[in-house]
PyMOL Python script that loads the backbone (N, CA, C, O; Angstrom):
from pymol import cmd

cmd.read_pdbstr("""\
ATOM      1  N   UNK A   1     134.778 161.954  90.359  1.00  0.00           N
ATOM      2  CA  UNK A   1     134.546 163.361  90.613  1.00  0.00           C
ATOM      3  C   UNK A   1     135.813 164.134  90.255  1.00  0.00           C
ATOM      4  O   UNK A   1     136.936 163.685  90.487  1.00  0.00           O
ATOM      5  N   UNK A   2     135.620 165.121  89.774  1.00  0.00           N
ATOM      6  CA  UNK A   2     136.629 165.813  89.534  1.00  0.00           C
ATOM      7  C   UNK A   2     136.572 167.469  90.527  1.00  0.00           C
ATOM      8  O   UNK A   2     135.712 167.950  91.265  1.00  0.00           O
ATOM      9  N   UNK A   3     138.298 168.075  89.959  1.00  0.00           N
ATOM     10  CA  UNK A   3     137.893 169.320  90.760  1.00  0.00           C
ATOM     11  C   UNK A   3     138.085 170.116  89.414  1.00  0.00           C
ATOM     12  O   UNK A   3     138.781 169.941  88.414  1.00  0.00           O
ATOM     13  N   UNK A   4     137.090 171.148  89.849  1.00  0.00           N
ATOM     14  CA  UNK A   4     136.360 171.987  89.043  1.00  0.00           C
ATOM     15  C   UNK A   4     136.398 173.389  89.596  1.00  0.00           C
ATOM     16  O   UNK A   4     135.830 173.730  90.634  1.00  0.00           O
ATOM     17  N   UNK A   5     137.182 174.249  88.741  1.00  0.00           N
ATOM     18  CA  UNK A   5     137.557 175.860  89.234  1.00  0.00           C
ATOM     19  C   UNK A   5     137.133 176.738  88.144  1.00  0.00           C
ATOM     20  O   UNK A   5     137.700 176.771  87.053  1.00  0.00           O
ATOM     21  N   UNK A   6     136.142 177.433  88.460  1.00  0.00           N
ATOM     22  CA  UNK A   6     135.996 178.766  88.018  1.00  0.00           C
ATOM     23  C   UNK A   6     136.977 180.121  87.931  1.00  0.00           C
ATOM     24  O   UNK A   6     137.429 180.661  88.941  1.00  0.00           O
ATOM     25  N   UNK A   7     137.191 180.506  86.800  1.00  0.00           N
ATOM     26  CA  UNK A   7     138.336 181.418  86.548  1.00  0.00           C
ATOM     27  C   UNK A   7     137.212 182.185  85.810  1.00  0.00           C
ATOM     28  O   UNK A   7     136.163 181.822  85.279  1.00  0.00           O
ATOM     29  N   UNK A   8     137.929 183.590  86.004  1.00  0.00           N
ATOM     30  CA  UNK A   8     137.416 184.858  84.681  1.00  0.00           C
ATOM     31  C   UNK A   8     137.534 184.460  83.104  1.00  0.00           C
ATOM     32  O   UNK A   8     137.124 185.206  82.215  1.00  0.00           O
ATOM     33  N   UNK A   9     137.973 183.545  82.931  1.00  0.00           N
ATOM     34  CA  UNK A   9     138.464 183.196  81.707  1.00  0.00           C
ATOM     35  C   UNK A   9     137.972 181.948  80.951  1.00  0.00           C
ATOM     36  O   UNK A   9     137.850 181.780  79.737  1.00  0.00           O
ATOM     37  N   UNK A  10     137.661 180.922  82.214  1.00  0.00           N
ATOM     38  CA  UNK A  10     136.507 180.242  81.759  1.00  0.00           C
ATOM     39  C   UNK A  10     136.459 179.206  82.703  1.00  0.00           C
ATOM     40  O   UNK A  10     136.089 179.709  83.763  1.00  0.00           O
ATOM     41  N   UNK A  11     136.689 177.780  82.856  1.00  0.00           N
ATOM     42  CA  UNK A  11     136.296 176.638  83.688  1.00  0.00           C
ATOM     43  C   UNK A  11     137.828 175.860  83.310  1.00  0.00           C
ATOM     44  O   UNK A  11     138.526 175.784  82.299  1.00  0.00           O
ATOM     45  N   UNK A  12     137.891 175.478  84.348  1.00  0.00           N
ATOM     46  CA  UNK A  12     139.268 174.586  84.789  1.00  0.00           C
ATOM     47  C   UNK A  12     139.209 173.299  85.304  1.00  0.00           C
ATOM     48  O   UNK A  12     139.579 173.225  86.475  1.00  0.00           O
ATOM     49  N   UNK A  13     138.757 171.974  84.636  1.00  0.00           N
ATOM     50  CA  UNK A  13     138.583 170.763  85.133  1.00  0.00           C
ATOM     51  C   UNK A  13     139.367 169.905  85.380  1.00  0.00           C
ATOM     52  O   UNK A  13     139.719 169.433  84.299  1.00  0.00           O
ATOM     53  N   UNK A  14     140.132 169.142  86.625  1.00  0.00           N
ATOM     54  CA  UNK A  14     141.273 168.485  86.490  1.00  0.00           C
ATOM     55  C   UNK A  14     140.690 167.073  87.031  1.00  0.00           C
ATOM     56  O   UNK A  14     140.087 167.003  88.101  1.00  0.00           O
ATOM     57  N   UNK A  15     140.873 166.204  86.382  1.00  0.00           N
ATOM     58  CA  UNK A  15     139.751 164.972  86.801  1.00  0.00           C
ATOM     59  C   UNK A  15     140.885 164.301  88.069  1.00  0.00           C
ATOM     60  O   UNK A  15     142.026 164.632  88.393  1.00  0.00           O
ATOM     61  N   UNK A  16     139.985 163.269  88.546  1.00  0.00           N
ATOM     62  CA  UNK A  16     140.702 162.203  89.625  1.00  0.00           C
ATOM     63  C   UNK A  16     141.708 161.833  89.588  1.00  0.00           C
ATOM     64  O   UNK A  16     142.582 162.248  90.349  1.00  0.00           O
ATOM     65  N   UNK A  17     141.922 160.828  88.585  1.00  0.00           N
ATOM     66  CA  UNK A  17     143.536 160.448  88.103  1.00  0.00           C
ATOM     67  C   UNK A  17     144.297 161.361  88.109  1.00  0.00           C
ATOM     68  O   UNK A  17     145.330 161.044  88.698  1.00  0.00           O
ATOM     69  N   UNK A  18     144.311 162.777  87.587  1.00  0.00           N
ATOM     70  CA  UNK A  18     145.229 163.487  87.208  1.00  0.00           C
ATOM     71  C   UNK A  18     145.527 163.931  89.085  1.00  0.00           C
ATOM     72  O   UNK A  18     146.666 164.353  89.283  1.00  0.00           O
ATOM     73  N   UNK A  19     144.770 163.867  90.135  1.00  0.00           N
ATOM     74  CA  UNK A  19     144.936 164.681  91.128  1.00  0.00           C
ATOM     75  C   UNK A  19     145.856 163.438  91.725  1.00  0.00           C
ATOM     76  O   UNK A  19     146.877 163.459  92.411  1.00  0.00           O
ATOM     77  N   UNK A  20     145.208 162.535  91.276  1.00  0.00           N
ATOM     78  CA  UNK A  20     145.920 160.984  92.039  1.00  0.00           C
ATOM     79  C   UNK A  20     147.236 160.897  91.985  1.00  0.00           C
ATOM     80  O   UNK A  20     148.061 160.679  92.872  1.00  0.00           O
ATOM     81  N   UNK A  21     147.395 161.165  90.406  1.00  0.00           N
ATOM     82  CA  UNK A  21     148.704 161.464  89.951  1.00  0.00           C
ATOM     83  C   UNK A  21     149.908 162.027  90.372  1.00  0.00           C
ATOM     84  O   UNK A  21     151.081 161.658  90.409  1.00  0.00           O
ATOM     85  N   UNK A  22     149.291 163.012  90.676  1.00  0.00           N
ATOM     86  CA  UNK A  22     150.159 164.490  91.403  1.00  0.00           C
ATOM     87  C   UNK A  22     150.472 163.839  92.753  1.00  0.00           C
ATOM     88  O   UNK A  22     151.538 163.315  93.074  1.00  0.00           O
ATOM     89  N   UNK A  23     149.400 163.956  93.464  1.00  0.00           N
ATOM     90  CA  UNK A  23     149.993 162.789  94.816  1.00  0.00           C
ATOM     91  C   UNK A  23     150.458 161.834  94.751  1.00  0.00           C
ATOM     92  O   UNK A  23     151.086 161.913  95.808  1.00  0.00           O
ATOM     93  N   UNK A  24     150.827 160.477  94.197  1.00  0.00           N
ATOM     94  CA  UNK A  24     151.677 159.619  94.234  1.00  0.00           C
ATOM     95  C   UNK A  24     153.126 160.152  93.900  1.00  0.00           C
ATOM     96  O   UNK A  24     154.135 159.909  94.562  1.00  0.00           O
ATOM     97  N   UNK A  25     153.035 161.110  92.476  1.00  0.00           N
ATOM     98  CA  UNK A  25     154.606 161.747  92.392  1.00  0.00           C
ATOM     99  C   UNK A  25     155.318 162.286  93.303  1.00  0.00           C
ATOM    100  O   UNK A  25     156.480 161.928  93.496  1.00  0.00           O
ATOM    101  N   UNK A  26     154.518 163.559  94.248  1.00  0.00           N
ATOM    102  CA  UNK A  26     155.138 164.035  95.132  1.00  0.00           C
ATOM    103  C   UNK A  26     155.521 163.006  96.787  1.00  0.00           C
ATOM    104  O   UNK A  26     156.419 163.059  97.628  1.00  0.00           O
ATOM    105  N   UNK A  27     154.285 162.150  96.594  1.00  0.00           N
ATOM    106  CA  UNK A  27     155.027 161.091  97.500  1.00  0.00           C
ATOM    107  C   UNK A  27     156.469 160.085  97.364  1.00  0.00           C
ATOM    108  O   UNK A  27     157.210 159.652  98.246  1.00  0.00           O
ATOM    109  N   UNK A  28     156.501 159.954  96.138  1.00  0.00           N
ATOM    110  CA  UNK A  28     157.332 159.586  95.747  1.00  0.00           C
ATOM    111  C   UNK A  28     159.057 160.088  95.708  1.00  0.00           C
ATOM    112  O   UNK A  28     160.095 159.434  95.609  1.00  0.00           O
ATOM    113  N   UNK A  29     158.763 161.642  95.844  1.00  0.00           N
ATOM    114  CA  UNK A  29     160.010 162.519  96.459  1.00  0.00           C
ATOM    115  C   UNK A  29     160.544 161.961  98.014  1.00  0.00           C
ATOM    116  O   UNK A  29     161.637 162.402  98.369  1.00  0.00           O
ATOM    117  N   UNK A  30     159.882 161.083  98.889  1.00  0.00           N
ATOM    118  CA  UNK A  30     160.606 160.623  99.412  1.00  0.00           C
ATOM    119  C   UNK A  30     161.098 159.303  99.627  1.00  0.00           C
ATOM    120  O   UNK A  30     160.435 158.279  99.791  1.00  0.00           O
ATOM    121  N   UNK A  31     162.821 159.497  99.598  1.00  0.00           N
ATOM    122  CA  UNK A  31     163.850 158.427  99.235  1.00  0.00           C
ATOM    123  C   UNK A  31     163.201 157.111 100.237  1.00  0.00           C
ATOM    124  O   UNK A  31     163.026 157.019 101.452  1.00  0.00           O
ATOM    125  N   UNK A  32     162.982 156.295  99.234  1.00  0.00           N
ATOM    126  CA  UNK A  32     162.645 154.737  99.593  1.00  0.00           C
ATOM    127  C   UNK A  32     161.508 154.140  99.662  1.00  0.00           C
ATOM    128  O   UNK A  32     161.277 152.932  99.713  1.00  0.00           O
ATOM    129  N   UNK A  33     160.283 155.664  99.662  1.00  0.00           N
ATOM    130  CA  UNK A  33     158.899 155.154  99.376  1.00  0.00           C
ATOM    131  C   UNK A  33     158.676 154.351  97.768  1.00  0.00           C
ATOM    132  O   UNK A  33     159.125 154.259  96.625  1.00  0.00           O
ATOM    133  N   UNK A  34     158.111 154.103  98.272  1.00  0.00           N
ATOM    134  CA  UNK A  34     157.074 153.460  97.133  1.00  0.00           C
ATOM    135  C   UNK A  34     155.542 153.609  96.816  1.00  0.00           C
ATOM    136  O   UNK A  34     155.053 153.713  97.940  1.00  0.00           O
ATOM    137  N   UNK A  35     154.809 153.657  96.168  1.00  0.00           N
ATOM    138  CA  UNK A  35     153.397 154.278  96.296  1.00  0.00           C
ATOM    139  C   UNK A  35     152.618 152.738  95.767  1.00  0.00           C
ATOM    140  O   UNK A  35     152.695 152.261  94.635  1.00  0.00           O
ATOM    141  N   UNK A  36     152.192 152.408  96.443  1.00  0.00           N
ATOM    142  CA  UNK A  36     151.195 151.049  95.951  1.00  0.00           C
ATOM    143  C   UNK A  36     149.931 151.099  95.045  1.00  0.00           C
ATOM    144  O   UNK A  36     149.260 151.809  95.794  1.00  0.00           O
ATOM    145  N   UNK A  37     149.462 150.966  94.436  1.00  0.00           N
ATOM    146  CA  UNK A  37     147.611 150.868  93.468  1.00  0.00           C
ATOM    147  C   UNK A  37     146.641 151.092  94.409  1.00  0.00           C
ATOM    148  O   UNK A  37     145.495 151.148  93.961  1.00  0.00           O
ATOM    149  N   UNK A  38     146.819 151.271  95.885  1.00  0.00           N
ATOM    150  CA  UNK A  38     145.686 151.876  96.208  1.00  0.00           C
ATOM    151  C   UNK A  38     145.920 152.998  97.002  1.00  0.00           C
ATOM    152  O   UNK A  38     146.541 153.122  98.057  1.00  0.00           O
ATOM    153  N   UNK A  39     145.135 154.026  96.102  1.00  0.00           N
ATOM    154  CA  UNK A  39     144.803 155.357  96.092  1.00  0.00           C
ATOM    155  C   UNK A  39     144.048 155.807  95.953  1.00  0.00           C
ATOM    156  O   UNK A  39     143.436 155.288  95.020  1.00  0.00           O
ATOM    157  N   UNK A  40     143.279 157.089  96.575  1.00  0.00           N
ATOM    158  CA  UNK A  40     142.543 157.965  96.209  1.00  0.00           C
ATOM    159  C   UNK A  40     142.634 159.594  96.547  1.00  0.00           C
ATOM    160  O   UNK A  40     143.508 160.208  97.158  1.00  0.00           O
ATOM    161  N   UNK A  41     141.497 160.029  95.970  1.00  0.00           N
ATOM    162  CA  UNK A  41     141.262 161.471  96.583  1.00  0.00           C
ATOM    163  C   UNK A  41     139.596 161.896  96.202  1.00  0.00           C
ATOM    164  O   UNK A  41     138.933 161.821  95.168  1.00  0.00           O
ATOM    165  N   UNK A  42     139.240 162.484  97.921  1.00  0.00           N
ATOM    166  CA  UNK A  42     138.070 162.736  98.193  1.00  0.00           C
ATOM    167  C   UNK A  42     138.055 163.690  98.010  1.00  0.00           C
ATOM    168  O   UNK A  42     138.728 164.256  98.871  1.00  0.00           O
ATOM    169  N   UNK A  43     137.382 164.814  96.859  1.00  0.00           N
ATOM    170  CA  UNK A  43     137.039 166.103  96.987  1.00  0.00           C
ATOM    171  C   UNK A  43     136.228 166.474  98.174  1.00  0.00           C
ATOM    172  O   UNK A  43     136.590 167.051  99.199  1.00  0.00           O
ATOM    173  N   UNK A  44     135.222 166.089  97.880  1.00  0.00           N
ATOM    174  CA  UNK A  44     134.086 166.518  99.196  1.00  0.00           C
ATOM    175  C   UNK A  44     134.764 166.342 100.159  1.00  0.00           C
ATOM    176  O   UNK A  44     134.168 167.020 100.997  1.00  0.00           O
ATOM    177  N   UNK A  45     135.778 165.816 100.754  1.00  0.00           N
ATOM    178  CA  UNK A  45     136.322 165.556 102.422  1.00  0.00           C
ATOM    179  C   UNK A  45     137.459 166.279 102.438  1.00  0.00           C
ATOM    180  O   UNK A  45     137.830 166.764 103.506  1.00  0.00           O
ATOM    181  N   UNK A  46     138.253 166.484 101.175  1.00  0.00           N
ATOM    182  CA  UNK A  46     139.862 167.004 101.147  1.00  0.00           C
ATOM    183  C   UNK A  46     140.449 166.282 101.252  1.00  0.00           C
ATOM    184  O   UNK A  46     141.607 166.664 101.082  1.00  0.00           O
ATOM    185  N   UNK A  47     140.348 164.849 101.560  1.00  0.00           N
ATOM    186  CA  UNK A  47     141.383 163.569 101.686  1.00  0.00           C
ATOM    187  C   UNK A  47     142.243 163.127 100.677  1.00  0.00           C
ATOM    188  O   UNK A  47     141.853 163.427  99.549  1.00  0.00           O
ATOM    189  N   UNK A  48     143.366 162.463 100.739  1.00  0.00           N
ATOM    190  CA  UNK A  48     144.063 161.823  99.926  1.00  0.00           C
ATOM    191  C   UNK A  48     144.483 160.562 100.571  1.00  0.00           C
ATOM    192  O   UNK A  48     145.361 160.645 101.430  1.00  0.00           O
ATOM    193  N   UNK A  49     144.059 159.580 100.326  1.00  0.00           N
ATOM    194  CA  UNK A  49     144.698 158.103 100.845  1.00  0.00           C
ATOM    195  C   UNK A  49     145.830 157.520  99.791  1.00  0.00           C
ATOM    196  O   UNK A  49     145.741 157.509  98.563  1.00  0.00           O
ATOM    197  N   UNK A  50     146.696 157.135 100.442  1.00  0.00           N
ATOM    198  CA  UNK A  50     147.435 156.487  99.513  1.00  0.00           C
ATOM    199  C   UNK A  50     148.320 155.275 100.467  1.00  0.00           C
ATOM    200  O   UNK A  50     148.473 155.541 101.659  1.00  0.00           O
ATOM    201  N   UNK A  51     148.802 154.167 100.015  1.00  0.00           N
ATOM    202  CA  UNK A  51     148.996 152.759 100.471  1.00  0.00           C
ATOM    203  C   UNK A  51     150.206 152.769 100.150  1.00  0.00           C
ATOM    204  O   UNK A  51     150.308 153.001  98.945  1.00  0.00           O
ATOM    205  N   UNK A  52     151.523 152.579 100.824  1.00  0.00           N
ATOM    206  CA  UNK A  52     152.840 152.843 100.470  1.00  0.00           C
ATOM    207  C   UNK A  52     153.722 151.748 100.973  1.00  0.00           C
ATOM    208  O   UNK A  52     153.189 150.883 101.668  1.00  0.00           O
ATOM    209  N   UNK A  53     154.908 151.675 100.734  1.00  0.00           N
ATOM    210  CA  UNK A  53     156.085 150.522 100.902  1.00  0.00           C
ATOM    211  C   UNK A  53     156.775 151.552 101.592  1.00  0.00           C
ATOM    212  O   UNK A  53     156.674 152.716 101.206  1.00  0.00           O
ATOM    213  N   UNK A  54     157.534 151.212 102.669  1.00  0.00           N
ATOM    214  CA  UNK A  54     158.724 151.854 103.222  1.00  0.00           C
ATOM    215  C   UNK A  54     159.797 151.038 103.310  1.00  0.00           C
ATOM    216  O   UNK A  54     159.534 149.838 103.385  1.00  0.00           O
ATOM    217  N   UNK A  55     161.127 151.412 103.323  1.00  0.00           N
ATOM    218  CA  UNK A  55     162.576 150.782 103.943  1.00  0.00           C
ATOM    219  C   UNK A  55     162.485 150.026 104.905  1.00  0.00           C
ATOM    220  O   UNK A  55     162.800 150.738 105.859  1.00  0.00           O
ATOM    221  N   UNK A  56     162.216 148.854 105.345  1.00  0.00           N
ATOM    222  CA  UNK A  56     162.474 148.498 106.765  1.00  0.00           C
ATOM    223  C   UNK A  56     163.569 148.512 107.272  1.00  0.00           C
ATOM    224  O   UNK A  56     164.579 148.181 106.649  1.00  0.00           O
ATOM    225  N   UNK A  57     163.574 149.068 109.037  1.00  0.00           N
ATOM    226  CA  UNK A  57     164.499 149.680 109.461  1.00  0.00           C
ATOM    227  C   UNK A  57     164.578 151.268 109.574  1.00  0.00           C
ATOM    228  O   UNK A  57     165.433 152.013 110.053  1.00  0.00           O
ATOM    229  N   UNK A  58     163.428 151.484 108.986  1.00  0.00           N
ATOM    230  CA  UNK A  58     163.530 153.308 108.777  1.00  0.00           C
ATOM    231  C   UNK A  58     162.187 153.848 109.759  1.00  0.00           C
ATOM    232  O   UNK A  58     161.208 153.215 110.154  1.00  0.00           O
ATOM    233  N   UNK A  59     162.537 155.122 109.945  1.00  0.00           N
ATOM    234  CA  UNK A  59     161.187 155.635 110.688  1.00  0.00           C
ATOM    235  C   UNK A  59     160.600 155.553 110.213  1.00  0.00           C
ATOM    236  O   UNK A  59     160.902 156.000 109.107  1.00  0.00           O
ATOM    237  N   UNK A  60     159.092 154.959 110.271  1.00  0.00           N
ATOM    238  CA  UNK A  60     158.167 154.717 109.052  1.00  0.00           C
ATOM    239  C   UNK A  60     157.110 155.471 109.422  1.00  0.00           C
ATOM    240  O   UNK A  60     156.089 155.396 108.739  1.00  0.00           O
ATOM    241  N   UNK A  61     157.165 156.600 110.915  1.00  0.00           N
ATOM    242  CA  UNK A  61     156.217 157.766 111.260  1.00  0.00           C
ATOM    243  C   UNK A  61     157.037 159.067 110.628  1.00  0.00           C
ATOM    244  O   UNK A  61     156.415 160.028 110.177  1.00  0.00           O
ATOM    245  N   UNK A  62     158.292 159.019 110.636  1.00  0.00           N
ATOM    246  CA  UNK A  62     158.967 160.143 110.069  1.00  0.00           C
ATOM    247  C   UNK A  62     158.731 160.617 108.488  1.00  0.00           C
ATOM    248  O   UNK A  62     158.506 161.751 108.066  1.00  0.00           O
ATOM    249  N   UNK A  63     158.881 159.143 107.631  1.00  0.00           N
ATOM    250  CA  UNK A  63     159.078 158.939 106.371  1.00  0.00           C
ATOM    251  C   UNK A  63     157.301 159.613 105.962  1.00  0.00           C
ATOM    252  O   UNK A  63     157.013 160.652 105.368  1.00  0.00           O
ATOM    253  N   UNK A  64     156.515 158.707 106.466  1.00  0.00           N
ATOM    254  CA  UNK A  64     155.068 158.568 106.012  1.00  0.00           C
ATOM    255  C   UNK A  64     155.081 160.400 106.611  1.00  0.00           C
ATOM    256  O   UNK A  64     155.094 161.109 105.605  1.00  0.00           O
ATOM    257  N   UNK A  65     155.081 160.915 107.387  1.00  0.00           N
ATOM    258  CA  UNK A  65     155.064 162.660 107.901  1.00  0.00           C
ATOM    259  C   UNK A  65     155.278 163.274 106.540  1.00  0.00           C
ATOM    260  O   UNK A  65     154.553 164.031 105.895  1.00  0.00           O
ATOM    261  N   UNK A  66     156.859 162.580 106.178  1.00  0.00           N
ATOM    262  CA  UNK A  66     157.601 163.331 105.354  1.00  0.00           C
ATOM    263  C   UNK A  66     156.422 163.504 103.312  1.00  0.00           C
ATOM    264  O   UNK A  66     156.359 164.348 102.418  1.00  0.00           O
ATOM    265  N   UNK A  67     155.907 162.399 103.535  1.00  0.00           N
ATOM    266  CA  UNK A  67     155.055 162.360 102.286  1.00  0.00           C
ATOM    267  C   UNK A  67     153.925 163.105 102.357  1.00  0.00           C
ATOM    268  O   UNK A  67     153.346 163.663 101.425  1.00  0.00           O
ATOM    269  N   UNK A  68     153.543 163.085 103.891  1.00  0.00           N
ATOM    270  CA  UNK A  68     152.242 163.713 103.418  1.00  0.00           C
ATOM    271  C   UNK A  68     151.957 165.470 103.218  1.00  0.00           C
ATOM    272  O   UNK A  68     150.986 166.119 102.830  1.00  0.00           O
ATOM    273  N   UNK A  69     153.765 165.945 103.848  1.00  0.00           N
ATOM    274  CA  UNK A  69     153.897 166.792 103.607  1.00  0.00           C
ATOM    275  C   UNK A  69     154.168 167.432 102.191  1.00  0.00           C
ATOM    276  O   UNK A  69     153.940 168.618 101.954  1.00  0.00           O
ATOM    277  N   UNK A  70     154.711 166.478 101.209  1.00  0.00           N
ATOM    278  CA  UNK A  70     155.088 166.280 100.186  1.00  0.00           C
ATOM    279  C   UNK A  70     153.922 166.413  99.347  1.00  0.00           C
ATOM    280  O   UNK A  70     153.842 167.249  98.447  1.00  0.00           O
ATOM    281  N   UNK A  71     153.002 165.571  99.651  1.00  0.00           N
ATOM    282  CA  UNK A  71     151.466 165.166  98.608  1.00  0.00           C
ATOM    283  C   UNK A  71     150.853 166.516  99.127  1.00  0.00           C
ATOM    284  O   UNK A  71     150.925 167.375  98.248  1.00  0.00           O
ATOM    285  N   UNK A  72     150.304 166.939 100.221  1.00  0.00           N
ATOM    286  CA  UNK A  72     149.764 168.296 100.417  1.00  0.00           C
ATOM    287  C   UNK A  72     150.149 169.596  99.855  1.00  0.00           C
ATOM    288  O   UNK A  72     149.250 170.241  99.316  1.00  0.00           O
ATOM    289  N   UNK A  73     151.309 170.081  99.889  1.00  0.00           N
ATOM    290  CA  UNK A  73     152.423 171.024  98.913  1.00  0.00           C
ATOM    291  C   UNK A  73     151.996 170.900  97.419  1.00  0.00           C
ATOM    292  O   UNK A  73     151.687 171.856  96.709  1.00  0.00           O
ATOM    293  N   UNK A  74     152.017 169.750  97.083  1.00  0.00           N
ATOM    294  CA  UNK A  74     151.870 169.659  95.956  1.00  0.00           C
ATOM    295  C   UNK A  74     150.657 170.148  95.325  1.00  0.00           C
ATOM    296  O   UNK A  74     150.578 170.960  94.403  1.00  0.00           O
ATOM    297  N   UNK A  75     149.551 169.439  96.050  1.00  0.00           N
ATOM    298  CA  UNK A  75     148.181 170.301  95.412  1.00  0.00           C
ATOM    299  C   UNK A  75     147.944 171.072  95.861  1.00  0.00           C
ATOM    300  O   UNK A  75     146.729 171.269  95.845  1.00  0.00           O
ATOM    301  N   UNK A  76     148.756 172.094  96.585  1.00  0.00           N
ATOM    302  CA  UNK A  76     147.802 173.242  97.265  1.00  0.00           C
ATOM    303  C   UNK A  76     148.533 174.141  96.013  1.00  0.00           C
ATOM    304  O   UNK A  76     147.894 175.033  95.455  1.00  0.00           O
ATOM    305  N   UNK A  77     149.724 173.866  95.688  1.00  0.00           N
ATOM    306  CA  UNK A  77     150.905 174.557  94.871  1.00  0.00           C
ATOM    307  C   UNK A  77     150.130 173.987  93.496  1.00  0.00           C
ATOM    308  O   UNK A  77     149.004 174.176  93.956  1.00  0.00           O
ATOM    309  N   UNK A  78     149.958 173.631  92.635  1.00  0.00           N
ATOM    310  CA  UNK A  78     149.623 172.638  91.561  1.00  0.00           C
ATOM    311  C   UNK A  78     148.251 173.071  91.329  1.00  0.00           C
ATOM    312  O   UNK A  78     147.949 173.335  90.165  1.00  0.00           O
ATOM    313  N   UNK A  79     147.184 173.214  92.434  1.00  0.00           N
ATOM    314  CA  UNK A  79     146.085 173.115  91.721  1.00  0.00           C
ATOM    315  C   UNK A  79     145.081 173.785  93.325  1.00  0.00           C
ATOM    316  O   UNK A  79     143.874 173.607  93.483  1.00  0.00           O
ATOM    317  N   UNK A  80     145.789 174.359  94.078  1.00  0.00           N
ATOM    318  CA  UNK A  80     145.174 175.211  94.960  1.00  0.00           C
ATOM    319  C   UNK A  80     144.430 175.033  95.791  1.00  0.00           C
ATOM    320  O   UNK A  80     143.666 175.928  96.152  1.00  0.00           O
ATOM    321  N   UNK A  81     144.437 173.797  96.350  1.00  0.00           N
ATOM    322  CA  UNK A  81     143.304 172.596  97.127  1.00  0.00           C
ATOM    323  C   UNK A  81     144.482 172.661  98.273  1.00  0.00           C
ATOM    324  O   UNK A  81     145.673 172.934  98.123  1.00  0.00           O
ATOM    325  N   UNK A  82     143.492 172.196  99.908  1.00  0.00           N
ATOM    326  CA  UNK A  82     144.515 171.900 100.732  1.00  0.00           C
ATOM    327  C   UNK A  82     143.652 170.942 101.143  1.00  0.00           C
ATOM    328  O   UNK A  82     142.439 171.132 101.056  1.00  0.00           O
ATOM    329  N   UNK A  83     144.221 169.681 101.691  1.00  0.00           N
ATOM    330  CA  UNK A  83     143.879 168.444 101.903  1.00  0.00           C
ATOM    331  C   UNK A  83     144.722 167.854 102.734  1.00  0.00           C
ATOM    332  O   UNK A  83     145.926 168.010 102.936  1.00  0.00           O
ATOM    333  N   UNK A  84     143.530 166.813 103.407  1.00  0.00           N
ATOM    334  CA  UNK A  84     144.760 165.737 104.280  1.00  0.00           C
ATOM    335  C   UNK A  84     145.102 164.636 103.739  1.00  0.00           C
ATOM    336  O   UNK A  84     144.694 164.201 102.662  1.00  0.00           O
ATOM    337  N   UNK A  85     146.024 164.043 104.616  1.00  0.00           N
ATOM    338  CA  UNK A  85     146.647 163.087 103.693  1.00  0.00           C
ATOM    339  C   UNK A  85     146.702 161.313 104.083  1.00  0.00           C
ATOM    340  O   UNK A  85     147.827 160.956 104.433  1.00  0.00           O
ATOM    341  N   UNK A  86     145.881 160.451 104.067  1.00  0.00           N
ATOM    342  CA  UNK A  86     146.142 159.559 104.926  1.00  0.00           C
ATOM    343  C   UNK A  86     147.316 158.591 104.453  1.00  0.00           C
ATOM    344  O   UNK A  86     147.053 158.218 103.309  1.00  0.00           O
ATOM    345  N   UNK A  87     148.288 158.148 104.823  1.00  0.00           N
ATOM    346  CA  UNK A  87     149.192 157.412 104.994  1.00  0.00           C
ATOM    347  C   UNK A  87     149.192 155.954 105.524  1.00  0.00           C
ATOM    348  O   UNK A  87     149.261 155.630 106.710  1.00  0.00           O
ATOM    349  N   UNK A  88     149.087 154.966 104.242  1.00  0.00           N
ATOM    350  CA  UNK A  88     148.770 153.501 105.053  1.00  0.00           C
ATOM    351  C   UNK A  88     150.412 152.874 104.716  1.00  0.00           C
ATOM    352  O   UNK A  88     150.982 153.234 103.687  1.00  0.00           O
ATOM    353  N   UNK A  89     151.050 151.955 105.652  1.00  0.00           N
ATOM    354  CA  UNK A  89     152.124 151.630 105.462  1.00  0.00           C
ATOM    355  C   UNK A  89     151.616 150.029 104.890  1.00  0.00           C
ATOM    356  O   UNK A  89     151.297 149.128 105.666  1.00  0.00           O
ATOM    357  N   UNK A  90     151.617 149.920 103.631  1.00  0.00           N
ATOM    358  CA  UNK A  90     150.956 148.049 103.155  1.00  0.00           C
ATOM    359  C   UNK A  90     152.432 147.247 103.322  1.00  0.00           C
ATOM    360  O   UNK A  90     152.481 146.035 103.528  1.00  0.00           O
ATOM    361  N   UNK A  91     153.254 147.837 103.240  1.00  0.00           N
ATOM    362  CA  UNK A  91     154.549 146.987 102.923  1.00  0.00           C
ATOM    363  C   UNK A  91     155.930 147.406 103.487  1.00  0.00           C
ATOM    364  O   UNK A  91     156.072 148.629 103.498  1.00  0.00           O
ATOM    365  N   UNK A  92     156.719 146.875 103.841  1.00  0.00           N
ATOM    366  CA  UNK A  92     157.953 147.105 104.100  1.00  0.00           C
ATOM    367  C   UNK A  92     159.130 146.108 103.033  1.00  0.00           C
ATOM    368  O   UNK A  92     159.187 144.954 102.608  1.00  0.00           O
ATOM    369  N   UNK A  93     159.808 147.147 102.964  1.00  0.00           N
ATOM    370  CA  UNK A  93     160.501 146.772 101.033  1.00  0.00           C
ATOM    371  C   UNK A  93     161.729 146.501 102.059  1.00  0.00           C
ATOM    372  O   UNK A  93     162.825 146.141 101.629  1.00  0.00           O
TER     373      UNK A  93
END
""", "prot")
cmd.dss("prot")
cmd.show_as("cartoon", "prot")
cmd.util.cbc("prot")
cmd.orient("prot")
């Protein structure tokens, strides 16, 4: 599924991957994450899941906060969607 915006000017399609995309990068703005292969994003729900590595030894409620603030910003800024963000910790690096 993709997201799909109507403009005066004509139609604006930004498919899955590309939204996936955007969220793993901006998760990735914080120092020590890592973003793992499983990901998504639910249009119909507003969700974004994404499966991450943290520092062990680090707040890993602070860090994971800190991304999802990161991944949300991003597409609301990027492509005008506001969404939640789920945060799975798969790994400690």
């Amino acid at each position: 599924m993709s997201l799909t915006v109507r403009t005066e000017s004509g139609t604006v399609t930004v498919p899955d991957n590309v939204l996936v995309g955007i969220a793993a990068r901006a998760a990735q703005h914080v120092e020590g994450l890592r973003v793992k292969r499983r990901r998504a994003v639910d249009l119909e729900a507003r969700v974004v899941r994404l499966s991450v590595a943290l520092p062990r030894g680090e707040p890993l409620v602070e860090l994971a906060g800190r991304a999802q603030d990161e991944v949300a910003g991003a597409l609301r800024a990027m492509c005008g969607i506001d969404t939640t963000v789920d945060i799975h910790v798969g790994e400690l690096t």
